[in-house]
N, CA, C and O atoms as a Maestro MAE file, in Angstrom:
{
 s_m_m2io_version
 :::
 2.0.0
}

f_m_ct {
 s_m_title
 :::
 protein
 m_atom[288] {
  # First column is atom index #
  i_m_mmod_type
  r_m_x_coord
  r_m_y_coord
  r_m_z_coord
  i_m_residue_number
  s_m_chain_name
  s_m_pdb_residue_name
  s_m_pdb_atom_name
  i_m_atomic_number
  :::
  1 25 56.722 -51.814 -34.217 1 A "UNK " " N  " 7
  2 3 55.920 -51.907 -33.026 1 A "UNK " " CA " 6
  3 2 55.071 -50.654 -32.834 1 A "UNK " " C  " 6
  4 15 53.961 -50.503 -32.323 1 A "UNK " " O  " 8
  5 25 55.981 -49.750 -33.433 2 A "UNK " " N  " 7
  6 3 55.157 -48.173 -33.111 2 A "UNK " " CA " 6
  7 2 53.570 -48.505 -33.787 2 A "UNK " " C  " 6
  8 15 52.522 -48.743 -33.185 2 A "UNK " " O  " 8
  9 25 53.774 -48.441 -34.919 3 A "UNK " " N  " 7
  10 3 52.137 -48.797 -35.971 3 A "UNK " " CA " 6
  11 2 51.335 -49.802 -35.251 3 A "UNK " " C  " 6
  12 15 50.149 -49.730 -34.929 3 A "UNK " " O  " 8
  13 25 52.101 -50.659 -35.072 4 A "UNK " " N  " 7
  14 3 50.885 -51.705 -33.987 4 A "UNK " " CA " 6
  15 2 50.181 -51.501 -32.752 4 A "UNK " " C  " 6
  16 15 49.201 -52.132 -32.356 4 A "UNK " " O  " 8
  17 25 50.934 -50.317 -32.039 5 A "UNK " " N  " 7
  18 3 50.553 -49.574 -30.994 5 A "UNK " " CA " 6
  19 2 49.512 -48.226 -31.010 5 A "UNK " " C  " 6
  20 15 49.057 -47.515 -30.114 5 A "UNK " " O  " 8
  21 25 49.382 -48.241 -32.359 6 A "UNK " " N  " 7
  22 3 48.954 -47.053 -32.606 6 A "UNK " " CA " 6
  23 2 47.376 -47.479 -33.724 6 A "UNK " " C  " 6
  24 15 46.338 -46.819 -33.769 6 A "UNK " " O  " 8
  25 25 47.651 -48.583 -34.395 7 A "UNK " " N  " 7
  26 3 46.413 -49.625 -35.434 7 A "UNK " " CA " 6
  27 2 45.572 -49.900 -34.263 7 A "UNK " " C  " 6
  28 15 44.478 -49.340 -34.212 7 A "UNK " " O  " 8
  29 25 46.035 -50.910 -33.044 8 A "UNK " " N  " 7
  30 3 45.139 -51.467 -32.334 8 A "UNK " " CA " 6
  31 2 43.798 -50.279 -31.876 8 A "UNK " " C  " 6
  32 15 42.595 -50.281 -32.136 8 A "UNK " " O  " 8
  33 25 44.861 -49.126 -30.924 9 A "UNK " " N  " 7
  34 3 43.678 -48.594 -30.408 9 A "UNK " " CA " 6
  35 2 42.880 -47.190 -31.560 9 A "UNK " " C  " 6
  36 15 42.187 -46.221 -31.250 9 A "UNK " " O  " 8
  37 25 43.221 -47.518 -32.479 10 A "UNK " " N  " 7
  38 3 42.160 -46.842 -33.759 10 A "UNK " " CA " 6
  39 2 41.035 -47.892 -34.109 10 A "UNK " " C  " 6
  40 15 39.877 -47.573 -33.839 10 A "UNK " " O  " 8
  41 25 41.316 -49.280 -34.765 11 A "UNK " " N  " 7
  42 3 40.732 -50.014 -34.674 11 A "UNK " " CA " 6
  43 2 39.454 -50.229 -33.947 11 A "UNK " " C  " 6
  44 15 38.334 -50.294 -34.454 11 A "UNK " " O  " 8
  45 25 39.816 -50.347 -32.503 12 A "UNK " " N  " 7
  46 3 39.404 -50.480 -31.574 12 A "UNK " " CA " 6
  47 2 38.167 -48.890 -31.431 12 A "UNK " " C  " 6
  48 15 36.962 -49.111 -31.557 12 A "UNK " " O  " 8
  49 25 38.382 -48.249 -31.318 13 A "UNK " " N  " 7
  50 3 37.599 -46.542 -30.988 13 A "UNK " " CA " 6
  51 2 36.786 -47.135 -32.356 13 A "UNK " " C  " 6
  52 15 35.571 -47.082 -32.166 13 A "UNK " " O  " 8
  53 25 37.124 -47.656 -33.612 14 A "UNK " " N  " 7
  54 3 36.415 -47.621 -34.713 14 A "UNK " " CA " 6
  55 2 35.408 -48.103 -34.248 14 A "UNK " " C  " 6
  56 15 34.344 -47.500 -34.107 14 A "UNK " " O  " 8
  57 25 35.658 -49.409 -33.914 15 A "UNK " " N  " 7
  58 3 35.029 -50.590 -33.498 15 A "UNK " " CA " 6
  59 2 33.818 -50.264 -32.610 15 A "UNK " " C  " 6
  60 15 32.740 -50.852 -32.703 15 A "UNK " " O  " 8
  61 25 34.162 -49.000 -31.496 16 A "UNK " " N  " 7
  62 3 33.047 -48.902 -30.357 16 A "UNK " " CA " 6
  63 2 32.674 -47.641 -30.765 16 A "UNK " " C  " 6
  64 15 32.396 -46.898 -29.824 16 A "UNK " " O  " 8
  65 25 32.555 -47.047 -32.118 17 A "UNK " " N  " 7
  66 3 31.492 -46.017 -32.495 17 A "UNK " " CA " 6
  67 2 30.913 -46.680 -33.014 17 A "UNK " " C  " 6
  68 15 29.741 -46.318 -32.914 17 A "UNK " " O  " 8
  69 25 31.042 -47.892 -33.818 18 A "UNK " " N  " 7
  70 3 29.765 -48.593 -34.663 18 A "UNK " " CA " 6
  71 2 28.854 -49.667 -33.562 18 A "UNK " " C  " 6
  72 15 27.679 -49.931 -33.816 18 A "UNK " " O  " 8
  73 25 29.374 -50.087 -32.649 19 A "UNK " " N  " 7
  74 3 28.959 -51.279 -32.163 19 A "UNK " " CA " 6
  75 2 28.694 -50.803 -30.308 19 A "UNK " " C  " 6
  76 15 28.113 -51.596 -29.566 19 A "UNK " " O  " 8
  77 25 29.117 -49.696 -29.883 20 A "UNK " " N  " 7
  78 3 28.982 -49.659 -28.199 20 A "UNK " " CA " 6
  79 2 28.190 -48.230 -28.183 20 A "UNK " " C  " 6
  80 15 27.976 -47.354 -29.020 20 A "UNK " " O  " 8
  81 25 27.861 -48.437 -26.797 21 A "UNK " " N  " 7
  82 3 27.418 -46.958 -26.512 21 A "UNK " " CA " 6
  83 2 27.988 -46.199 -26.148 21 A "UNK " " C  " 6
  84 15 29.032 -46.383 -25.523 21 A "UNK " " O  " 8
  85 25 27.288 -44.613 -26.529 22 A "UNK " " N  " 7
  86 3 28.601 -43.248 -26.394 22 A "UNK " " CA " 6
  87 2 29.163 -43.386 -24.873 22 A "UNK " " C  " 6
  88 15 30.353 -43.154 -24.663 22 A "UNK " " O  " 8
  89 25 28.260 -43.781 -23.776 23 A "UNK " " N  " 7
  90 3 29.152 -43.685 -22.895 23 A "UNK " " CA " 6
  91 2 30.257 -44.250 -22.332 23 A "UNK " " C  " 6
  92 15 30.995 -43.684 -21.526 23 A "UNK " " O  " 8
  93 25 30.423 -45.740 -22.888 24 A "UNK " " N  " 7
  94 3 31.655 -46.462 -23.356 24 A "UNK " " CA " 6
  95 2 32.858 -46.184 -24.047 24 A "UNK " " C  " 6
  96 15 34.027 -46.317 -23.684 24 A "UNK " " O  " 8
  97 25 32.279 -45.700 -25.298 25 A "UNK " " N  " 7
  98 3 33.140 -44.866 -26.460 25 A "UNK " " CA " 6
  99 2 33.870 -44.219 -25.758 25 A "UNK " " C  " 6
  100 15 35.050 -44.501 -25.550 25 A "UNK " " O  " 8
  101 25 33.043 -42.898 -25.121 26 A "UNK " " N  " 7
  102 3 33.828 -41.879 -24.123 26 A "UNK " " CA " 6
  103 2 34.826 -42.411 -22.947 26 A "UNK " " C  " 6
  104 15 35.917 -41.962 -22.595 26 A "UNK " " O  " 8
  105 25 34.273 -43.230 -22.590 27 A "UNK " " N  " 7
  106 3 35.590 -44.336 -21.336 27 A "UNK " " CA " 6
  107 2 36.980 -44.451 -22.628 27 A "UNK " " C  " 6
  108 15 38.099 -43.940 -22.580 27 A "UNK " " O  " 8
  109 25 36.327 -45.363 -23.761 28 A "UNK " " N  " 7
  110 3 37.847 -46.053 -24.538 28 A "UNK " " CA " 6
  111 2 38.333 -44.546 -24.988 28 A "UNK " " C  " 6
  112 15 39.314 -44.439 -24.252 28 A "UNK " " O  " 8
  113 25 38.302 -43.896 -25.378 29 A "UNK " " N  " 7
  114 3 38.488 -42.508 -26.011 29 A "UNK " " CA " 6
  115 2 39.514 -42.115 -24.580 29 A "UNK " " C  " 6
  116 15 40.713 -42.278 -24.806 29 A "UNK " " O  " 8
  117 25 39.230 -41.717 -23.426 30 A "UNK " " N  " 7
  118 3 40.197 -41.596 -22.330 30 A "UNK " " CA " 6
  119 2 41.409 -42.618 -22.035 30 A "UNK " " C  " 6
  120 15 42.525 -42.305 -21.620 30 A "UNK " " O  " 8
  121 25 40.940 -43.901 -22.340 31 A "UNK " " N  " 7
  122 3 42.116 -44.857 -22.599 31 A "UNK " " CA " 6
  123 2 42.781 -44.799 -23.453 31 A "UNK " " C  " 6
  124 15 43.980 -45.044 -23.328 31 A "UNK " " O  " 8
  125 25 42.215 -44.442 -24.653 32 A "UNK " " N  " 7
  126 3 43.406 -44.167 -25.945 32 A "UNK " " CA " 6
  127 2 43.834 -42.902 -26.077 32 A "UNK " " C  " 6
  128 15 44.561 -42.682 -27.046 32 A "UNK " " O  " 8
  129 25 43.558 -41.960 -25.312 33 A "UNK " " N  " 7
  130 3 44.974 -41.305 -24.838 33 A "UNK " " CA " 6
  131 2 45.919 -41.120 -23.953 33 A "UNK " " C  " 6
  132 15 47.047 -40.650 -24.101 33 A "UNK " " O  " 8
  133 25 45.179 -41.675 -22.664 34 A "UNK " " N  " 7
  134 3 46.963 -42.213 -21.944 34 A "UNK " " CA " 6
  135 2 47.946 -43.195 -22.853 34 A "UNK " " C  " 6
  136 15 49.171 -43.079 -22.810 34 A "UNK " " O  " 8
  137 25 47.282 -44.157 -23.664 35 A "UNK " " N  " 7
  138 3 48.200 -45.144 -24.356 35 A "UNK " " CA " 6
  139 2 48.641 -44.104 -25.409 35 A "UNK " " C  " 6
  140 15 49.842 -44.185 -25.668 35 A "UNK " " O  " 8
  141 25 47.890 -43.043 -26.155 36 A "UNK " " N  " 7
  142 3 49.242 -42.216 -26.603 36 A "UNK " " CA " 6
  143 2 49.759 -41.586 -26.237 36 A "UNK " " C  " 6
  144 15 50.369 -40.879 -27.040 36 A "UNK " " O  " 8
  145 25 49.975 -41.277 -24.564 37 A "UNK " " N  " 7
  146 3 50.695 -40.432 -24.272 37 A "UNK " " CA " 6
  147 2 51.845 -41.329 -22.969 37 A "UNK " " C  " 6
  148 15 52.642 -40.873 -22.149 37 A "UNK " " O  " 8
  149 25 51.398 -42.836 -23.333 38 A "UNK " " N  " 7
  150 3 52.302 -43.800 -22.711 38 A "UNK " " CA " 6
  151 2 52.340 -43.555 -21.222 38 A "UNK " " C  " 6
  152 15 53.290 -43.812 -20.483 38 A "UNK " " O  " 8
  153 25 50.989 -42.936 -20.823 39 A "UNK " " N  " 7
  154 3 50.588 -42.820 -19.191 39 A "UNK " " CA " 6
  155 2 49.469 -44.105 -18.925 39 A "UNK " " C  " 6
  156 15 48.979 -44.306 -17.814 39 A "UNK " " O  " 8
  157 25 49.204 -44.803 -19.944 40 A "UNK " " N  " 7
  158 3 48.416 -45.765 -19.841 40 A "UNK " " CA " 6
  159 2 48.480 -46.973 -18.107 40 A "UNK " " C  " 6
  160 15 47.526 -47.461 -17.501 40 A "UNK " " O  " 8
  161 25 49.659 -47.059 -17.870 41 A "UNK " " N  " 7
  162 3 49.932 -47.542 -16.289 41 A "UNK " " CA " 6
  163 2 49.238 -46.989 -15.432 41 A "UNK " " C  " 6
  164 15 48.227 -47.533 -14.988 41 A "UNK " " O  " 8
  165 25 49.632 -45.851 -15.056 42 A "UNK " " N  " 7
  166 3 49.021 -44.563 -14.256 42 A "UNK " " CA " 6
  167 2 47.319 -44.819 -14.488 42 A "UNK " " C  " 6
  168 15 46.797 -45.430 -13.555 42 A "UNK " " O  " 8
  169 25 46.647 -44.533 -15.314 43 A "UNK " " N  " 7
  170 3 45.832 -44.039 -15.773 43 A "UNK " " CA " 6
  171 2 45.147 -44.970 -15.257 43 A "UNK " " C  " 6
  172 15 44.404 -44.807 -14.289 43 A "UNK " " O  " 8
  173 25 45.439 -46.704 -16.216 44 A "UNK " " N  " 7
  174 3 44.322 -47.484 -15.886 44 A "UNK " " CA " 6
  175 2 44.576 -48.452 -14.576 44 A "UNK " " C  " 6
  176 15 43.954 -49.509 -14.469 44 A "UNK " " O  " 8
  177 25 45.688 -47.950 -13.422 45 A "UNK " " N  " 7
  178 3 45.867 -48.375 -12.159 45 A "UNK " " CA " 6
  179 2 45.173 -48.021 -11.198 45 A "UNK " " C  " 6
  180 15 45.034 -48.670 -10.161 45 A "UNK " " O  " 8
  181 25 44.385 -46.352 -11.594 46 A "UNK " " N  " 7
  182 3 43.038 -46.239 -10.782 46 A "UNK " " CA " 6
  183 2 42.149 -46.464 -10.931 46 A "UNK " " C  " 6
  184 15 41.339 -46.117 -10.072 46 A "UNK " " O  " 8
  185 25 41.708 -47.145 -12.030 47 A "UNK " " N  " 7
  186 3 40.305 -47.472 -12.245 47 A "UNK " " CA " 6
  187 2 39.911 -49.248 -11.950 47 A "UNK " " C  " 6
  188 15 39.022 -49.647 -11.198 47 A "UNK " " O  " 8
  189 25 40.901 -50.160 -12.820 48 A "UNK " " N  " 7
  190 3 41.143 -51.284 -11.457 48 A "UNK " " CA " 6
  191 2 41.949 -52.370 -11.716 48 A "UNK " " C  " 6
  192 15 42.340 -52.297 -12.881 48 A "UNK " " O  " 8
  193 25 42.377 -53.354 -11.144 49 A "UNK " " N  " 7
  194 3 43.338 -54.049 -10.959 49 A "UNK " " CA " 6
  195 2 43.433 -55.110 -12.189 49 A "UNK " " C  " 6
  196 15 42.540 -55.459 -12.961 49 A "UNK " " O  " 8
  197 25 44.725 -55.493 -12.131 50 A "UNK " " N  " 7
  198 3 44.814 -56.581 -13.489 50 A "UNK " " CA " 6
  199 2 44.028 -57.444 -13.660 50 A "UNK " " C  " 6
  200 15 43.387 -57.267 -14.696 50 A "UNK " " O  " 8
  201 25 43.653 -58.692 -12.890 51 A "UNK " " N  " 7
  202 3 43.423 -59.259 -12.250 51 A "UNK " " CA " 6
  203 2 42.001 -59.763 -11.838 51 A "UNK " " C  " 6
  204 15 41.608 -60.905 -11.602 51 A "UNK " " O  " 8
  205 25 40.970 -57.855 -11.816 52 A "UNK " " N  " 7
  206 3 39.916 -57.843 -11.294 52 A "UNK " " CA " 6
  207 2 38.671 -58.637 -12.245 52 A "UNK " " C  " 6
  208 15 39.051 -59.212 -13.265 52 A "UNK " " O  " 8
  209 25 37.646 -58.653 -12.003 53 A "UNK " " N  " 7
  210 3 36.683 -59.119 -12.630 53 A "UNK " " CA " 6
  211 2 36.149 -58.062 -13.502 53 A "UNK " " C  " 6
  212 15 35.761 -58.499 -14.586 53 A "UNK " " O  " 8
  213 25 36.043 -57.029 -13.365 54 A "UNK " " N  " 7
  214 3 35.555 -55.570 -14.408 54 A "UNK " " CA " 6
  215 2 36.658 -54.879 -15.422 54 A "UNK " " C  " 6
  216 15 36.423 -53.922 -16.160 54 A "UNK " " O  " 8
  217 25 38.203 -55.736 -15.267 55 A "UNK " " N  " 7
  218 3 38.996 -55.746 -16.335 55 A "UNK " " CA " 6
  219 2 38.841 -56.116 -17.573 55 A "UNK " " C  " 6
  220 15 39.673 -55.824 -18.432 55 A "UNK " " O  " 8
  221 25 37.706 -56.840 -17.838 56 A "UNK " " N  " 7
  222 3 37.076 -57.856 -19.076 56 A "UNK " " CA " 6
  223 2 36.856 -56.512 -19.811 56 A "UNK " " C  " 6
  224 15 36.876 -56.606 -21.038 56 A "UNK " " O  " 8
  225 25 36.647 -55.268 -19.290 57 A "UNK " " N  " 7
  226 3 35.454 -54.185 -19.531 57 A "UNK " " CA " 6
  227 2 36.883 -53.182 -20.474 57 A "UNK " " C  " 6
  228 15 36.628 -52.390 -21.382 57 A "UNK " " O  " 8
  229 25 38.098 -53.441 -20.045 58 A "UNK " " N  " 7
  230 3 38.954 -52.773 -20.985 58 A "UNK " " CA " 6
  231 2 39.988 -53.480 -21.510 58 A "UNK " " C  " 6
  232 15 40.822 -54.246 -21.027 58 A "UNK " " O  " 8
  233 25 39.641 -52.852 -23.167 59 A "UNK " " N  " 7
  234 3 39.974 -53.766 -23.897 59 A "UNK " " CA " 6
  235 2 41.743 -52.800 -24.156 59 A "UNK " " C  " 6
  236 15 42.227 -53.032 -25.264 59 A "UNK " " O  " 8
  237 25 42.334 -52.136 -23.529 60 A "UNK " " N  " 7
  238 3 43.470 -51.838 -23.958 60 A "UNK " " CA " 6
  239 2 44.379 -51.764 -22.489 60 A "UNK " " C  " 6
  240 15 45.319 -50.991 -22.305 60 A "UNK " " O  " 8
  241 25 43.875 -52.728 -21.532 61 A "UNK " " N  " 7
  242 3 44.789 -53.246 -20.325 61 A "UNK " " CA " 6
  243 2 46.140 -53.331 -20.548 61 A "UNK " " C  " 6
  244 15 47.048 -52.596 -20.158 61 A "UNK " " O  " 8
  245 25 46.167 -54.684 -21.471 62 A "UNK " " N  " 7
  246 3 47.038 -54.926 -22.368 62 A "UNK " " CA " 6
  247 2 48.595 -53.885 -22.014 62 A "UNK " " C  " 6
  248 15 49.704 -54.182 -21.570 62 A "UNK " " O  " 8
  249 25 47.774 -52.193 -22.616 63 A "UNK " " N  " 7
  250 3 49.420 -51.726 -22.919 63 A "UNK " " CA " 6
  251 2 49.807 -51.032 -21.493 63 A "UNK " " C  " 6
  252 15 50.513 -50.029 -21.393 63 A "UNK " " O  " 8
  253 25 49.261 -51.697 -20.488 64 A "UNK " " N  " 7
  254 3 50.442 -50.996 -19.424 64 A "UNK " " CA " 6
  255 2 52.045 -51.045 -19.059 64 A "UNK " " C  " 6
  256 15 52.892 -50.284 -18.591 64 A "UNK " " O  " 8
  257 25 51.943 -52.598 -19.626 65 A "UNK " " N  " 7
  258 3 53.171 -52.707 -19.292 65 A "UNK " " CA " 6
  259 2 54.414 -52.000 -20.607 65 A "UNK " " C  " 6
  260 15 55.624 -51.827 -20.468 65 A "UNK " " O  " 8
  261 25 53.353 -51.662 -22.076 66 A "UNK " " N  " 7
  262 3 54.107 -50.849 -22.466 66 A "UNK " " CA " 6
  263 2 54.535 -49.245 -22.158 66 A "UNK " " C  " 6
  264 15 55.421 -48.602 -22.721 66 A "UNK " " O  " 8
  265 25 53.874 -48.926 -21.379 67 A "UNK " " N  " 7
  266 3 53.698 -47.537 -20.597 67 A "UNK " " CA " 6
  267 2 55.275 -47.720 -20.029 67 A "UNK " " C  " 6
  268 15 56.283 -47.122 -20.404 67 A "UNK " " O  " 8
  269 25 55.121 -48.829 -18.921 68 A "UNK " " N  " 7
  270 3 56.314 -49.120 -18.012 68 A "UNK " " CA " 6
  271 2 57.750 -48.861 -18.713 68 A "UNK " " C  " 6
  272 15 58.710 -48.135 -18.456 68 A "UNK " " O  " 8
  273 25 57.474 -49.691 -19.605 69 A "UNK " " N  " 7
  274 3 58.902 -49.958 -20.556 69 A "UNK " " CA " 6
  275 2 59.774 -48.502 -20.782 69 A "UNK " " C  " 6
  276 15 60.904 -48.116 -20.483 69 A "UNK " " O  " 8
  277 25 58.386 -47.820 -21.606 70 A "UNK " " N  " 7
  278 3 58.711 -46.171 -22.271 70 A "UNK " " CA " 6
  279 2 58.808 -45.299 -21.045 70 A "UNK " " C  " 6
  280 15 59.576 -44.355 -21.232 70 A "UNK " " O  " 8
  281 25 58.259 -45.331 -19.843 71 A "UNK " " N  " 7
  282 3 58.940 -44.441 -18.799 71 A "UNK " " CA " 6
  283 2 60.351 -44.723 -18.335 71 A "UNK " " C  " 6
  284 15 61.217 -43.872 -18.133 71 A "UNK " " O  " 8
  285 25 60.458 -45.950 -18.202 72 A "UNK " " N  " 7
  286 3 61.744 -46.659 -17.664 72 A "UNK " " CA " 6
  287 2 63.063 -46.408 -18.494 72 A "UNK " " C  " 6
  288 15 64.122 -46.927 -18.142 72 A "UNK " " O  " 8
  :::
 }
 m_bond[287] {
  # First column is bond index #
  i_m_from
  i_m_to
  i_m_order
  :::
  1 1 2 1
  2 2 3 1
  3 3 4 2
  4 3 5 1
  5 5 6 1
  6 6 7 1
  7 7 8 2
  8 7 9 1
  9 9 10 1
  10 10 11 1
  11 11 12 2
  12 11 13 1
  13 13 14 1
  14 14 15 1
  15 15 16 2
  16 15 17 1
  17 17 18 1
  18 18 19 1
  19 19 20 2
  20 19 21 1
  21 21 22 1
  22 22 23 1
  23 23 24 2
  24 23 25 1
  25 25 26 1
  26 26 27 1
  27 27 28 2
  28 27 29 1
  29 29 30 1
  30 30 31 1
  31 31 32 2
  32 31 33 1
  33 33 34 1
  34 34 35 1
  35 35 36 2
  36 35 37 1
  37 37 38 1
  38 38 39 1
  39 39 40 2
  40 39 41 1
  41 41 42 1
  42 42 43 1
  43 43 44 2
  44 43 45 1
  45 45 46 1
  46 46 47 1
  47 47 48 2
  48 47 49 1
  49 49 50 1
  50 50 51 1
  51 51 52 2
  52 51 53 1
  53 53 54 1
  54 54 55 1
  55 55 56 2
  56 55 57 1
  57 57 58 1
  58 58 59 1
  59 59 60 2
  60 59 61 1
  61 61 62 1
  62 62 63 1
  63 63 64 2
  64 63 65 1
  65 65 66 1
  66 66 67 1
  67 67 68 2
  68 67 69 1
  69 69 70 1
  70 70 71 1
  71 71 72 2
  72 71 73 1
  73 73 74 1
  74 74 75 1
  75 75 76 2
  76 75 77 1
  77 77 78 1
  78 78 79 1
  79 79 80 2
  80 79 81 1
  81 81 82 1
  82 82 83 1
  83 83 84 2
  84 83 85 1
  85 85 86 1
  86 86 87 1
  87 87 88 2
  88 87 89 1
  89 89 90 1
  90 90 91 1
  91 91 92 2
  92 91 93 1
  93 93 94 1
  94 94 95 1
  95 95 96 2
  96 95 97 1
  97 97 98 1
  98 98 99 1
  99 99 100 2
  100 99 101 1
  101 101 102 1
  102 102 103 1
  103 103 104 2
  104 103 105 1
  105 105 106 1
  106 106 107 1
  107 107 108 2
  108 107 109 1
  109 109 110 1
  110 110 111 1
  111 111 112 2
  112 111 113 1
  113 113 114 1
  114 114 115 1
  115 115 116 2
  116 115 117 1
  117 117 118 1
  118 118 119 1
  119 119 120 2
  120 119 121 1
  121 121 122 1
  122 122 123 1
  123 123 124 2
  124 123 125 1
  125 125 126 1
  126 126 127 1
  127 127 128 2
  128 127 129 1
  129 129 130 1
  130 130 131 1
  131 131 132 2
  132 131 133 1
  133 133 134 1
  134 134 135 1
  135 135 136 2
  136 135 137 1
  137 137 138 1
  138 138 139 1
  139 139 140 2
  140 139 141 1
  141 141 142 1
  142 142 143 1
  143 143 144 2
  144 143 145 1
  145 145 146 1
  146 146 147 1
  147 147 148 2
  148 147 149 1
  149 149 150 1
  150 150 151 1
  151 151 152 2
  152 151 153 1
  153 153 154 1
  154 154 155 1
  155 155 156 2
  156 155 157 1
  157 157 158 1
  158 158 159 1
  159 159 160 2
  160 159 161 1
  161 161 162 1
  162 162 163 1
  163 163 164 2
  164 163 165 1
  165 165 166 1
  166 166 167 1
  167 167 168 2
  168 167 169 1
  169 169 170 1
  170 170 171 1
  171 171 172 2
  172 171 173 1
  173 173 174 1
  174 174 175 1
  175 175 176 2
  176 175 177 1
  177 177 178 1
  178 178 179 1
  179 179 180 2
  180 179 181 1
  181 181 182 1
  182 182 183 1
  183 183 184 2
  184 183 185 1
  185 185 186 1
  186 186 187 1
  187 187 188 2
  188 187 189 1
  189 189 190 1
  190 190 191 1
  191 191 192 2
  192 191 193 1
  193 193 194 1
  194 194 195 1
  195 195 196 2
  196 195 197 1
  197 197 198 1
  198 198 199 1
  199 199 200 2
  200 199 201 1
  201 201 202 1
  202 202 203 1
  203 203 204 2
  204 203 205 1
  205 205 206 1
  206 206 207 1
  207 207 208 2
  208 207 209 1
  209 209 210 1
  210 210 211 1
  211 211 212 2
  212 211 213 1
  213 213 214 1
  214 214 215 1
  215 215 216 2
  216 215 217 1
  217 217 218 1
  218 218 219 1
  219 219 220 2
  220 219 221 1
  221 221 222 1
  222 222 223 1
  223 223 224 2
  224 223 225 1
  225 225 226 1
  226 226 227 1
  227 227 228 2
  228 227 229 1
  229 229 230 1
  230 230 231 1
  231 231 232 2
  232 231 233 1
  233 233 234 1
  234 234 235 1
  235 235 236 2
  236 235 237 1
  237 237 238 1
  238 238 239 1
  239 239 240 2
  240 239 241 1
  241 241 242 1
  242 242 243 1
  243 243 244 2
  244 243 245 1
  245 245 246 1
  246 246 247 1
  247 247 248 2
  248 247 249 1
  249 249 250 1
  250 250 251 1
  251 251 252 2
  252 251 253 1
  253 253 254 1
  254 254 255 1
  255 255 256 2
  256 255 257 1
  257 257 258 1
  258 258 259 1
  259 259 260 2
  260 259 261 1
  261 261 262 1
  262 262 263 1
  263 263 264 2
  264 263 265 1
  265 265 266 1
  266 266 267 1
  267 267 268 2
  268 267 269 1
  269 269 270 1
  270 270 271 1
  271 271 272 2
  272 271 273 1
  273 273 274 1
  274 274 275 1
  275 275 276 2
  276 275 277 1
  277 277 278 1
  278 278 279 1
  279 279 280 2
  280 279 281 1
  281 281 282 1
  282 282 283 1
  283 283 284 2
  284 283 285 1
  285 285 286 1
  286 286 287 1
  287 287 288 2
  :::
 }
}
């Protein structure tokens, strides 16, 4: 599980230096390090809700609830 947690959001950063703009990049780049530092809950609970309509906009939502798990 560790490698899969760790492939996705490389992948992913790969993915939005070839294809997004830097100021995006720079957003996922702040997301992929709360998810390695498993503050990913925290992190992406202020910016906005599960649920919301501008959630479409991050693509590593996903690991909050692994955040939860590893604090717990």
């Amino acid at each position: 599980m560790t490698l899969a947690l760790y492939a996705m959001p490389v992948a992913t950063f790969v993915f939005s230096l070839l294809f997004c703009f830097p100021e995006d990049t720079f957003h996922l780049a702040k997301d992929i390090l709360a998810v390695s530092t498993m503050t990913s809950n925290i992190f992406l609970s202020k910016q906005t809700g599960y649920f919301d309509t501008k959630a479409i906009d991050q693509p590593l939502l996903h690991t909050w609830s692994l955040s939860v798990e590893e604090q717990f």
